[in-house]
Backbone bond lengths (Angstrom), bond angles and torsions (degrees), N, CA, C in turn:
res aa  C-N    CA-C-N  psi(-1)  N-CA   C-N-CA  omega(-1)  CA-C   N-CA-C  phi
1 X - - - 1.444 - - 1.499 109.75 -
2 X 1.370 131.67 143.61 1.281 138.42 159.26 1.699 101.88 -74.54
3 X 1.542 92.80 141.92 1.723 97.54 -176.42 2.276 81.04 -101.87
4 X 1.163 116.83 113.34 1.031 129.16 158.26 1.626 129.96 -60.46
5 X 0.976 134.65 116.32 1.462 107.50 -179.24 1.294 106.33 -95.98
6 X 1.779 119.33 116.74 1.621 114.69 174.40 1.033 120.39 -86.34
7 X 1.504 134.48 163.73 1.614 136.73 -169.92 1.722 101.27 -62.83
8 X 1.547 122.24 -22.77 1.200 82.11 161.73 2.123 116.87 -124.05
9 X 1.191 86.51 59.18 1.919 96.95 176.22 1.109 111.62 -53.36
10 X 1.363 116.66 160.81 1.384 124.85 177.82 2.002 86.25 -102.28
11 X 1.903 93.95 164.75 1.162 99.87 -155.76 1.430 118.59 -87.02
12 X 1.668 114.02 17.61 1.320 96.16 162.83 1.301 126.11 -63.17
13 X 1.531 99.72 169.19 1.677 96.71 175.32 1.179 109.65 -85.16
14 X 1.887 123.03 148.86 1.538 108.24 -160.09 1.751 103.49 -101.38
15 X 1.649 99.71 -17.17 1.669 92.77 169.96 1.802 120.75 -85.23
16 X 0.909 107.48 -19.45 1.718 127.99 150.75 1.985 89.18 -54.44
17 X 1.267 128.80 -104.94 1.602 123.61 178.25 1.155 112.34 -15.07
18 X 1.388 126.45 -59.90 1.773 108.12 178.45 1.582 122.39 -66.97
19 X 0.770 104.64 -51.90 1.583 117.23 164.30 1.254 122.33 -16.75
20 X 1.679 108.50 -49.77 1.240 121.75 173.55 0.877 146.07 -115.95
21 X 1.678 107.98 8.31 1.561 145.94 140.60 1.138 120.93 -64.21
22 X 1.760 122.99 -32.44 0.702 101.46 -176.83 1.961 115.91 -111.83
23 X 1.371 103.75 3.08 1.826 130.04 154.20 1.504 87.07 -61.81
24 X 1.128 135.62 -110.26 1.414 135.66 -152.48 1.385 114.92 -34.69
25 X 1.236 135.99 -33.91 1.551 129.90 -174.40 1.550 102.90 -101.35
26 X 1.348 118.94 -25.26 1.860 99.27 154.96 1.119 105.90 -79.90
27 X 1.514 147.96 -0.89 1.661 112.78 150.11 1.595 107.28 -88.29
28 X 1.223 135.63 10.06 1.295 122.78 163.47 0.953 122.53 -96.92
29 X 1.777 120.82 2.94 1.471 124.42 156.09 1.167 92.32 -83.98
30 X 1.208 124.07 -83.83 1.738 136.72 -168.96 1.474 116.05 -31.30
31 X 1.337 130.36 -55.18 1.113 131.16 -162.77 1.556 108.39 -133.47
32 X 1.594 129.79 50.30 0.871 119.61 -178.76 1.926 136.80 -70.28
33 X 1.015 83.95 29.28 1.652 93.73 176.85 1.527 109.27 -124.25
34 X 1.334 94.94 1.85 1.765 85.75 177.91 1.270 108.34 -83.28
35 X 1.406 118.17 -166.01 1.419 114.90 -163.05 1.680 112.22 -110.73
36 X 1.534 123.31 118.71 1.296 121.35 152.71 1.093 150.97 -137.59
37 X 1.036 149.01 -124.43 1.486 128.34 -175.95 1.661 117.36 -79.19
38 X 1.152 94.00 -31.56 1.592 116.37 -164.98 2.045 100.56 -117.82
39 X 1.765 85.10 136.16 1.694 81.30 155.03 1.653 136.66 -40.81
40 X 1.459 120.33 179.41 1.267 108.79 173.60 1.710 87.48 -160.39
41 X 1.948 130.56 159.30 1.229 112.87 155.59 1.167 109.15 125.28
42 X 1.135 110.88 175.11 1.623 111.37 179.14 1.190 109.00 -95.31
43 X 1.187 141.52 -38.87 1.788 136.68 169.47 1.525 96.32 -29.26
44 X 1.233 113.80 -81.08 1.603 134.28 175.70 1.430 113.60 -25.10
45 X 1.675 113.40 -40.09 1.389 107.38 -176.47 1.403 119.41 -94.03
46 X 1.621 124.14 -8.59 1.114 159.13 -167.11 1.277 96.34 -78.91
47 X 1.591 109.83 -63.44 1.226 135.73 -156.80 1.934 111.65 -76.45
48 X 1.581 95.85 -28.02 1.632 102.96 167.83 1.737 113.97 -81.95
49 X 1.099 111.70 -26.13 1.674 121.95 151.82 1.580 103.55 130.54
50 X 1.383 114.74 33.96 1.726 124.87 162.96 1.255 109.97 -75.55
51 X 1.320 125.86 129.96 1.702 161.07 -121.28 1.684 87.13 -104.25
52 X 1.041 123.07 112.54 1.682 113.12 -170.89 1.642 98.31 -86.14
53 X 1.327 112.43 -28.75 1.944 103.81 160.85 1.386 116.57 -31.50
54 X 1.592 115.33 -58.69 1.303 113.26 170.81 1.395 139.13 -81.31
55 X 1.024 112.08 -16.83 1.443 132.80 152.09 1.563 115.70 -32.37
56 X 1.532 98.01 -46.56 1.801 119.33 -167.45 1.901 99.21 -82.69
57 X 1.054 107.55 -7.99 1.326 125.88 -152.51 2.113 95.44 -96.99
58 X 1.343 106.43 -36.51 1.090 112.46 -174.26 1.355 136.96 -143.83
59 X 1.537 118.52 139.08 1.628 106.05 -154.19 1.589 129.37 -34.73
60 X 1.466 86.52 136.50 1.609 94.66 179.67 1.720 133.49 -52.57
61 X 1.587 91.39 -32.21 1.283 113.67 -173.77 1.738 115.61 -76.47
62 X 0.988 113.57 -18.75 1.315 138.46 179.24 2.082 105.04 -72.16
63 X 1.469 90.95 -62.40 1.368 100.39 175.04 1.476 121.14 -62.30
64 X 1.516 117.98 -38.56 1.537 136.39 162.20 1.604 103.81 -22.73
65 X 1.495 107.11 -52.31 1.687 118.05 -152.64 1.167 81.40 -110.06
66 X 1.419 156.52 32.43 1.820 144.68 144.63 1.252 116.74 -58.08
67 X 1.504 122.15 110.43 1.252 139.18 -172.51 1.637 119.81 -112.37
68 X 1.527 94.78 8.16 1.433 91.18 -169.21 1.599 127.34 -81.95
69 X 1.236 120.35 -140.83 1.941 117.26 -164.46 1.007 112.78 -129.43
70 X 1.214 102.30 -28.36 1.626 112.93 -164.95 1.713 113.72 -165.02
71 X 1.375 107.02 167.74 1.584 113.23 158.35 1.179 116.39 -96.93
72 X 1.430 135.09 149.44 1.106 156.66 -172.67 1.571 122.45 -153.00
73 X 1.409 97.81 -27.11 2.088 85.76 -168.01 1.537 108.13 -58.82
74 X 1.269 115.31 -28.13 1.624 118.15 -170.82 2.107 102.21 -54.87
75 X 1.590 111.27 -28.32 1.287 122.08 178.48 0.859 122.27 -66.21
76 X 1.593 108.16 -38.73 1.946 135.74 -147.60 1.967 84.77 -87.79
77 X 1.493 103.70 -32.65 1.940 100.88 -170.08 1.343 112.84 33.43
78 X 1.675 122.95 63.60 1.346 132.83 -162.66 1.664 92.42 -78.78
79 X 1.333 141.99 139.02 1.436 147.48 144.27 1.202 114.75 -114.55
80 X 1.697 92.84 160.28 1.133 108.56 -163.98 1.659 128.32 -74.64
81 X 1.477 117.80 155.79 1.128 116.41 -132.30 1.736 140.12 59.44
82 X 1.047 123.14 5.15 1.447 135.55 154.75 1.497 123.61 -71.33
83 X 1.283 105.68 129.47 1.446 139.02 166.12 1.475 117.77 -63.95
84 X 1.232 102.49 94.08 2.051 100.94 -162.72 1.813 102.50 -133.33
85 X 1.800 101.17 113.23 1.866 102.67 173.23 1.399 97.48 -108.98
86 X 1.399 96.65 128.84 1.725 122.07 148.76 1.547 120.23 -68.44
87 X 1.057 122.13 97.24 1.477 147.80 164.25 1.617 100.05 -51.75
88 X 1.690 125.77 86.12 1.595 125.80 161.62 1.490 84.89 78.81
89 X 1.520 101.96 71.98 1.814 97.46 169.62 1.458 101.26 -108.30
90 X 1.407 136.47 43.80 1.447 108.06 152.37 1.207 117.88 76.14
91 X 1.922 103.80 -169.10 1.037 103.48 142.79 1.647 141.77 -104.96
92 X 1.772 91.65 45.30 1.694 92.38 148.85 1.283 95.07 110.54
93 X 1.090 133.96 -34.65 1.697 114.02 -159.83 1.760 120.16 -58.44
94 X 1.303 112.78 -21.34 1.738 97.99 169.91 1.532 105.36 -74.72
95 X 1.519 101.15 -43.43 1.520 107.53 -171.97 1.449 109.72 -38.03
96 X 1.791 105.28 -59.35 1.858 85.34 -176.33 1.257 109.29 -83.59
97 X 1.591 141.52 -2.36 1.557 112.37 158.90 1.378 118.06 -55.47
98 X 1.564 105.12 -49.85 1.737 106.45 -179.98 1.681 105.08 -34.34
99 X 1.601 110.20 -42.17 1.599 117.42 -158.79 1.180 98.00 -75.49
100 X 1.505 152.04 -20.65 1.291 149.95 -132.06 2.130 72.44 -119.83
101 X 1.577 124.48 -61.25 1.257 109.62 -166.79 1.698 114.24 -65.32
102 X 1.429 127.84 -31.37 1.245 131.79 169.58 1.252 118.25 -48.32
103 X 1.332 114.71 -36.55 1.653 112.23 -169.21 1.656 106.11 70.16
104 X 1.225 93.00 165.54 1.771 110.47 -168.47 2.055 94.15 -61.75
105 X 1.102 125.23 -39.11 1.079 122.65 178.47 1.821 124.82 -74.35
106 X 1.538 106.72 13.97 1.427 105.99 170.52 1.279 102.32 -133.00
107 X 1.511 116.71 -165.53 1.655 98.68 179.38 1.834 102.78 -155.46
108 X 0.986 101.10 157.32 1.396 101.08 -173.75 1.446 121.09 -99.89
109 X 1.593 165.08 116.21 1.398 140.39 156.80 0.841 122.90 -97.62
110 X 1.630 122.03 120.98 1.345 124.91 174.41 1.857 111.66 -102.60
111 X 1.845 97.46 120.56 1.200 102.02 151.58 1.446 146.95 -87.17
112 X 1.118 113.39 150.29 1.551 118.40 177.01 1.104 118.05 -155.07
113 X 2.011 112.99 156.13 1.636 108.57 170.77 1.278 104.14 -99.40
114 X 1.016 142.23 -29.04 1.652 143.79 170.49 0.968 127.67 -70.20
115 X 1.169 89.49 103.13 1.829 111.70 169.99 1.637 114.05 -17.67
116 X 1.462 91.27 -72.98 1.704 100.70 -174.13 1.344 122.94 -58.90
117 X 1.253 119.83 -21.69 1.478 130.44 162.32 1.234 120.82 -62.67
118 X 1.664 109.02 -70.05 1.439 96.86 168.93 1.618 127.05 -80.12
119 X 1.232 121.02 41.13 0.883 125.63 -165.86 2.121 95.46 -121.42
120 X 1.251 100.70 -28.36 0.943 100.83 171.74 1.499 127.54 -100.00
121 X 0.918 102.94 -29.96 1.782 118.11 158.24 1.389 83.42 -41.74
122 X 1.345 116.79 -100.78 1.467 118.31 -166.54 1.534 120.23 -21.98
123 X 0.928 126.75 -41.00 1.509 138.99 -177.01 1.768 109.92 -53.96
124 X 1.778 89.51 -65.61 1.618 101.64 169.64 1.258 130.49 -47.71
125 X 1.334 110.43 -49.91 1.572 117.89 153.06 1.094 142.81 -30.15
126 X 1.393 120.28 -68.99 1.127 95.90 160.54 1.984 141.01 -109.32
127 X 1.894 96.83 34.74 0.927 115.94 149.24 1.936 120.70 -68.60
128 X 0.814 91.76 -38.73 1.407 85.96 174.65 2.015 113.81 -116.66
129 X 0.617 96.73 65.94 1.452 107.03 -170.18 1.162 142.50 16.69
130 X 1.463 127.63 36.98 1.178 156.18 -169.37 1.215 114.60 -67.29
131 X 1.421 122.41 65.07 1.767 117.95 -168.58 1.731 106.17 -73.08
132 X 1.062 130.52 -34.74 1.530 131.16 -172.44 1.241 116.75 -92.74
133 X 1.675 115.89 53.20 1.526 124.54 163.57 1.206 107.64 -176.16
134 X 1.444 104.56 105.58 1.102 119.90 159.14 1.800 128.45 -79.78
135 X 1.297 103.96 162.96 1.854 98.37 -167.08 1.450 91.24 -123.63
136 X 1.481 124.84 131.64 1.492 111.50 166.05 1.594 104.46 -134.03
137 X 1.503 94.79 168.90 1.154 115.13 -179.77 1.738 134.39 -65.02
138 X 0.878 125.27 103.80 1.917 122.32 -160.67 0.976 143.04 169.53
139 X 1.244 147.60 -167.45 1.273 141.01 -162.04 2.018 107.04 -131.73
140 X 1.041 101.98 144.01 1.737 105.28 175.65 1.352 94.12 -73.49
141 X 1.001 148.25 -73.88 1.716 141.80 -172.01 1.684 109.53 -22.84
142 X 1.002 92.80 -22.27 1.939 94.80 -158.23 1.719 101.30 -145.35
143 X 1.202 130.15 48.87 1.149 119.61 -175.39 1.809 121.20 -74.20
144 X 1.159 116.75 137.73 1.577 119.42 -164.69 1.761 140.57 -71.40
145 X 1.694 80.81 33.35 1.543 85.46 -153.67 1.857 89.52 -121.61
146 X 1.805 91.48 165.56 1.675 101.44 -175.46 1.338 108.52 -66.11
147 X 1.609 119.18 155.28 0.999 133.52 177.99 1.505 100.69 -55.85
148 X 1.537 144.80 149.01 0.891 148.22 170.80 1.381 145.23 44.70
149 X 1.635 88.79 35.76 1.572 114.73 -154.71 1.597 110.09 -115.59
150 X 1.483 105.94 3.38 1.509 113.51 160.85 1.544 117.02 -113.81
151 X 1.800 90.95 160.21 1.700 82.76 160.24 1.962 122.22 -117.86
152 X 1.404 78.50 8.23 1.986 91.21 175.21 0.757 103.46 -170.33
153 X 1.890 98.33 149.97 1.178 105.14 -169.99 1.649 96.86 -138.60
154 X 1.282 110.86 142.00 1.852 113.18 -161.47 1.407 98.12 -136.05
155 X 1.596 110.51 147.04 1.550 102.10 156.15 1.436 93.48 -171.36
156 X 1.435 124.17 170.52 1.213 122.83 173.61 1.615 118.35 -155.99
157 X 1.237 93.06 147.23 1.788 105.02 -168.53 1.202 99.66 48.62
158 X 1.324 143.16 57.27 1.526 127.89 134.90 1.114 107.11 -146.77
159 X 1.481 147.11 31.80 1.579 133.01 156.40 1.565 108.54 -65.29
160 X 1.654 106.30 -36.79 1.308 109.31 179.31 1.364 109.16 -55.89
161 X 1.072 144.93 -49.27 1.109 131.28 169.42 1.201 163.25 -3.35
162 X 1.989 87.33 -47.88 1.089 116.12 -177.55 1.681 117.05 -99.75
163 X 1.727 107.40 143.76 2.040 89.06 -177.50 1.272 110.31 -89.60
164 X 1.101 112.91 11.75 1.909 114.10 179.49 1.658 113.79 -101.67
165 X 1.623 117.30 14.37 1.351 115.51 -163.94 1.277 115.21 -18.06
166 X 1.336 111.15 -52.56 1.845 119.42 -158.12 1.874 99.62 -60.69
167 X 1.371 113.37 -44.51 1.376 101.72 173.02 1.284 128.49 -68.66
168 X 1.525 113.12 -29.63 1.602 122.31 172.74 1.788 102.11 -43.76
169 X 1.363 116.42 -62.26 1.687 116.14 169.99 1.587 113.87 -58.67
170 X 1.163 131.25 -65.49 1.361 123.45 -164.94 1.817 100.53 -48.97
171 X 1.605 125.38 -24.21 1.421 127.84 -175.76 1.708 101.97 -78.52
172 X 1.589 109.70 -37.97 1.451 94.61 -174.21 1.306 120.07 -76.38
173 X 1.837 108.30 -8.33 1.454 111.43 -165.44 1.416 96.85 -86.84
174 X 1.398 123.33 -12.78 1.613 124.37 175.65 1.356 117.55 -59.07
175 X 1.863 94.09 -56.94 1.601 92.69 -158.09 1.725 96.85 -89.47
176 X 1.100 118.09 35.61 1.909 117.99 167.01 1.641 101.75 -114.33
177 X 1.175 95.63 157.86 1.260 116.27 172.57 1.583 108.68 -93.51
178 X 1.504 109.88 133.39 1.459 108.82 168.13 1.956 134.37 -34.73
179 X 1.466 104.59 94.81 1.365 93.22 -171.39 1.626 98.01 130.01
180 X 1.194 102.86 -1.59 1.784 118.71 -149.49 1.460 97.47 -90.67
181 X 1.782 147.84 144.80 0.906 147.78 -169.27 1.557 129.80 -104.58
182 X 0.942 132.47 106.72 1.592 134.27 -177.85 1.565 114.04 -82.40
183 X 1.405 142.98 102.81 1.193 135.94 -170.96 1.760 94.10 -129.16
184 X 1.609 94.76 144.07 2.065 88.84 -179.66 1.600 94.67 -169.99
185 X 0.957 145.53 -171.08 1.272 159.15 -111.72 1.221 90.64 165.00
186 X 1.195 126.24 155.57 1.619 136.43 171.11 1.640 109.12 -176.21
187 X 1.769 107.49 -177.13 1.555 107.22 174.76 1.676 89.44 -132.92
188 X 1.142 117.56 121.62 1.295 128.33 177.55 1.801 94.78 -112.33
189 X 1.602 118.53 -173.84 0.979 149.48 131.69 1.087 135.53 -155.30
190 X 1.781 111.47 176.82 1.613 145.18 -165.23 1.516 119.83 -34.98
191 X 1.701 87.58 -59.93 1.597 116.97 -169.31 1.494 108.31 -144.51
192 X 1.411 81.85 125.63 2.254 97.01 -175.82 1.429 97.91 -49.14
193 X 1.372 108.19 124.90 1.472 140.27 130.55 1.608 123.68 8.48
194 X 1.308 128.04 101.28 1.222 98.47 167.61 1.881 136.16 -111.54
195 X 1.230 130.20 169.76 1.388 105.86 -124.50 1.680 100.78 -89.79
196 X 1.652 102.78 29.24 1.905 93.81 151.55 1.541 107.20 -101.00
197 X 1.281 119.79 21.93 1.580 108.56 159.55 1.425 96.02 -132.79
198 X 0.942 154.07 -23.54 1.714 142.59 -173.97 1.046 78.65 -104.27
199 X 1.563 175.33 155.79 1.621 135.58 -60.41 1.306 135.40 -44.71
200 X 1.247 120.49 19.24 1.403 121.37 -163.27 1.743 91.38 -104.10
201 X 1.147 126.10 121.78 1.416 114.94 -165.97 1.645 102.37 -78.99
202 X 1.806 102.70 -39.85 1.495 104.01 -176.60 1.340 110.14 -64.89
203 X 1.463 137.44 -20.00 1.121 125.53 -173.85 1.685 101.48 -91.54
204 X 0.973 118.60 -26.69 1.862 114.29 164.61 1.250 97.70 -61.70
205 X 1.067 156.37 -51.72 1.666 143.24 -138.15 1.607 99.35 -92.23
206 X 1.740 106.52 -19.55 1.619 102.67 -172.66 1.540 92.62 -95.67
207 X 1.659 119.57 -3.49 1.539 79.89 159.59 2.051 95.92 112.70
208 X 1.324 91.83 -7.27 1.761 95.67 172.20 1.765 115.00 -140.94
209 X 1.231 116.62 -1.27 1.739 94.09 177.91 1.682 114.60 -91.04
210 X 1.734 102.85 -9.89 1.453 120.61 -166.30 1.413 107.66 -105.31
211 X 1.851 117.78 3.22 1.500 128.50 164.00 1.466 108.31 -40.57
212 X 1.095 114.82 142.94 1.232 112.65 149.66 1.299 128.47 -101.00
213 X 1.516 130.45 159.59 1.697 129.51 162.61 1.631 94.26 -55.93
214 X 1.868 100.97 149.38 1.602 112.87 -145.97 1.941 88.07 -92.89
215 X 1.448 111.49 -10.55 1.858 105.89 -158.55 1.774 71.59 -97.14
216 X 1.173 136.00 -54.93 1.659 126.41 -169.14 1.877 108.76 -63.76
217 X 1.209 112.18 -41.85 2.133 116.72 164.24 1.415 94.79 -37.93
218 X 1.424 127.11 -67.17 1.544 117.37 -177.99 1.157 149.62 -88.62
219 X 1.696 93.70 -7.09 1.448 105.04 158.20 1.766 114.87 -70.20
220 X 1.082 111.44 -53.84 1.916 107.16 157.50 1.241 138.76 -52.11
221 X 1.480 105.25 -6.33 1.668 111.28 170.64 1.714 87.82 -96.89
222 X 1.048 143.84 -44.72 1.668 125.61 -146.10 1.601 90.91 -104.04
223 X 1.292 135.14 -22.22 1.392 137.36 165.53 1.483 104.47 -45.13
224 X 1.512 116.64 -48.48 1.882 126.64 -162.27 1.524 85.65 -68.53
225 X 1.648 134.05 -30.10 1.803 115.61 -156.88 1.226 89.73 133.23
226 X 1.293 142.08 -5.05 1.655 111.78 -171.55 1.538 114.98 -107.40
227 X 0.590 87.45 154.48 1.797 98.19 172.09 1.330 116.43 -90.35
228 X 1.693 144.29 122.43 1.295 125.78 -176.94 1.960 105.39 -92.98
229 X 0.973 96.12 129.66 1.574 106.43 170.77 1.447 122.11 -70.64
230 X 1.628 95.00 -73.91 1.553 127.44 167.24 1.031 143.59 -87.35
231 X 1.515 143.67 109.37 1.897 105.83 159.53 1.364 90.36 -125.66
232 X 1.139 114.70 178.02 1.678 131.17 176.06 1.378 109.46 -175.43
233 X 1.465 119.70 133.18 1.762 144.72 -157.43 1.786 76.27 -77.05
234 X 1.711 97.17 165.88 1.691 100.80 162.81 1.512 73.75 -152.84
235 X 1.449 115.46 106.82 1.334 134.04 -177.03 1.706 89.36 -81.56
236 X 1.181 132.86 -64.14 1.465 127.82 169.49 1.484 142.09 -20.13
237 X 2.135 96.05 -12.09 1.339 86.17 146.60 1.056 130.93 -108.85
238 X 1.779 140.51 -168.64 1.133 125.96 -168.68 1.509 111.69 -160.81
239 X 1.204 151.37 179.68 1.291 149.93 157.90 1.325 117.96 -112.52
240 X 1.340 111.44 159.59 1.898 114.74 -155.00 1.676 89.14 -89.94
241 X 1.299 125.32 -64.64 1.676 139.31 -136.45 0.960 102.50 -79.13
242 X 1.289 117.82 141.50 1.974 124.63 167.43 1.417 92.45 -38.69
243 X 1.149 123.39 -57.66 1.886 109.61 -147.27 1.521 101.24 -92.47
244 X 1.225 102.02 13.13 1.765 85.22 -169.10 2.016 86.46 -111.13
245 X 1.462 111.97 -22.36 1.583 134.69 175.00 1.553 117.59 -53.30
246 X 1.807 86.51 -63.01 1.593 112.17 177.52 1.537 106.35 -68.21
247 X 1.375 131.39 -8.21 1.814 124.86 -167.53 1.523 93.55 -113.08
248 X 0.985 100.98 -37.77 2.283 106.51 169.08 1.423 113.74 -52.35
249 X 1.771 102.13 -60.72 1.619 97.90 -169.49 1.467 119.39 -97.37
250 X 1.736 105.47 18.93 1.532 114.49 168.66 1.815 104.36 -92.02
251 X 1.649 115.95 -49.89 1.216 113.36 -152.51 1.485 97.27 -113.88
252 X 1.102 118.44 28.23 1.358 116.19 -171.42 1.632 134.49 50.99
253 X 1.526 110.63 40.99 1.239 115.02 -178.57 1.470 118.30 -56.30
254 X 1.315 121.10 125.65 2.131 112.04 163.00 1.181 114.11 -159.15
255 X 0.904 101.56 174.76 1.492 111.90 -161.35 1.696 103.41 -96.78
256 X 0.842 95.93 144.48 2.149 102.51 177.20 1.387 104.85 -122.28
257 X 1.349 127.46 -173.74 1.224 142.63 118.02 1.455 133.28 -143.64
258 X 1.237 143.39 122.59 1.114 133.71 167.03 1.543 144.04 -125.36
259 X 1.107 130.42 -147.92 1.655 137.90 -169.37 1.182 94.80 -123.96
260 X 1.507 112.89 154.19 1.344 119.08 161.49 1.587 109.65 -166.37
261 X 0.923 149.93 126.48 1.689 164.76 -133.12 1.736 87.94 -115.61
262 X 1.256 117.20 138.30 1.450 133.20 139.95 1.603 110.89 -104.98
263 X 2.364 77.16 117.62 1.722 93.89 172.81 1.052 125.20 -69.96
């Protein structure tokens, strides 16, 4: 993803933010057992309420490096033959569940800005023969696909990421088709941020200084065209670090996920 700076950004620096967005998630391909702010794994993904049938279903190594917030595909209700992009998929593990619900006759795209991520997605793929998902190169602000040429659109724990949220949606409401589904996982919170953690670049890259307040997260998804269906808290996840602990149970950091329809 490009960290955009919008007219109204908070004042980190946003090439300082990529920098270290994108250091932290090549060691969560590379070195996923080391230690960071946030869980990683299949316990974790088990534990957010991913179907361990399918789990068994798809590379391990993929799941190793799962960084996400929440569950959602049960929302996303991907079928087969559907056109479905992952917005900052890693290395891959929703991507090939999405691919396991599409069937060989739909197809999956997973985006990413890290090299090492999609670099390993790619790897897994077609180690295990995964013809219906491709991984490309890019940014969520600007994703590379035709206007109205999907029918879902998924991603998890990384819209926050980005300082342009409102465009990250007005882009997904492009490339869907009317009627078309947005499902994602994220870390929102309670009460806005104040600006010794939304300047803190390391605490954006772990996934909490670039939260947003949870009534403004959905006022920028239904502003882009969508309609919200769903949301629901997944109190079950959590963060490892004093400061990432102490910035959760001060400002109300959590994790959600929900649905949302393009009108």
């Amino acid at each position: 993803m490009t960290i955009i700076e919008p007219s109204t950004s908070p004042a980190v620096d946003p090439r300082e933010l990529e920098a270290r967005v994108k250091a932290m998630y090549r060691e969560v391909a590379e070195t996923p057992d080391a230690d960071f702010h946030f869980e990683m794994g299949r316990a974790l993904a088990e534990r957010l309420g991913y179907d361990p049938a399918g789990l068994d279903r798809i590379p391990a190594a993929a799941i190793d490096s799962f960084a996400g917030v929440g569950h959602f595909l049960d929302l996303a209700s991907v079928r087969p033959g559907e056109q479905v992009l992952d917005l900052g998929s890693g290395a891959g593990m929703d991507s090939f569940l999405a691919a396991l619900a599409t069937g060989p006759e739909g197809q999956v795209l997973g985006l990413d800005m890290t090299d090492a991520q999609r670099h390993k997605a790619q790897r897994l793929a077609a180690e295990a023969g995964i013809r219906n998902v491709e991984f490309h190169a890019g940014h969520i602000e600007s994703p590379p696909f035709a206007d109205g040429s999907l029918d879902v659109v998924i991603s998890n724990g990384v819209i926050n990421l980005s300082a342009d949220k409102p465009r990250v949606f007005a882009e997904a409401a492009r490339v869907l088709r009317p009627g078309g589904r947005l499902a994602l996982a994220d870390i929102v919170t309670e009460t806005p941020l104040p600006e010794k953690v939304s300047c803190n670049a390391t605490l954006w890259a772990a996934c909490i200084g670039g939260a947003s307040q949870v009534d403004d997260y959905r006022a920028a998804i239904e502003a882009a065209g969508f309609a919200v269906q769903t949301l629901r808290e997944h109190p079950e996840y959590r963060f490892l670090t004093d400061s990432a602990r102490g910035a959760s149970e001060t400002y109300g950091v959590k994790s959600i996920s929900l649905l949302a329809i393009r009108r």
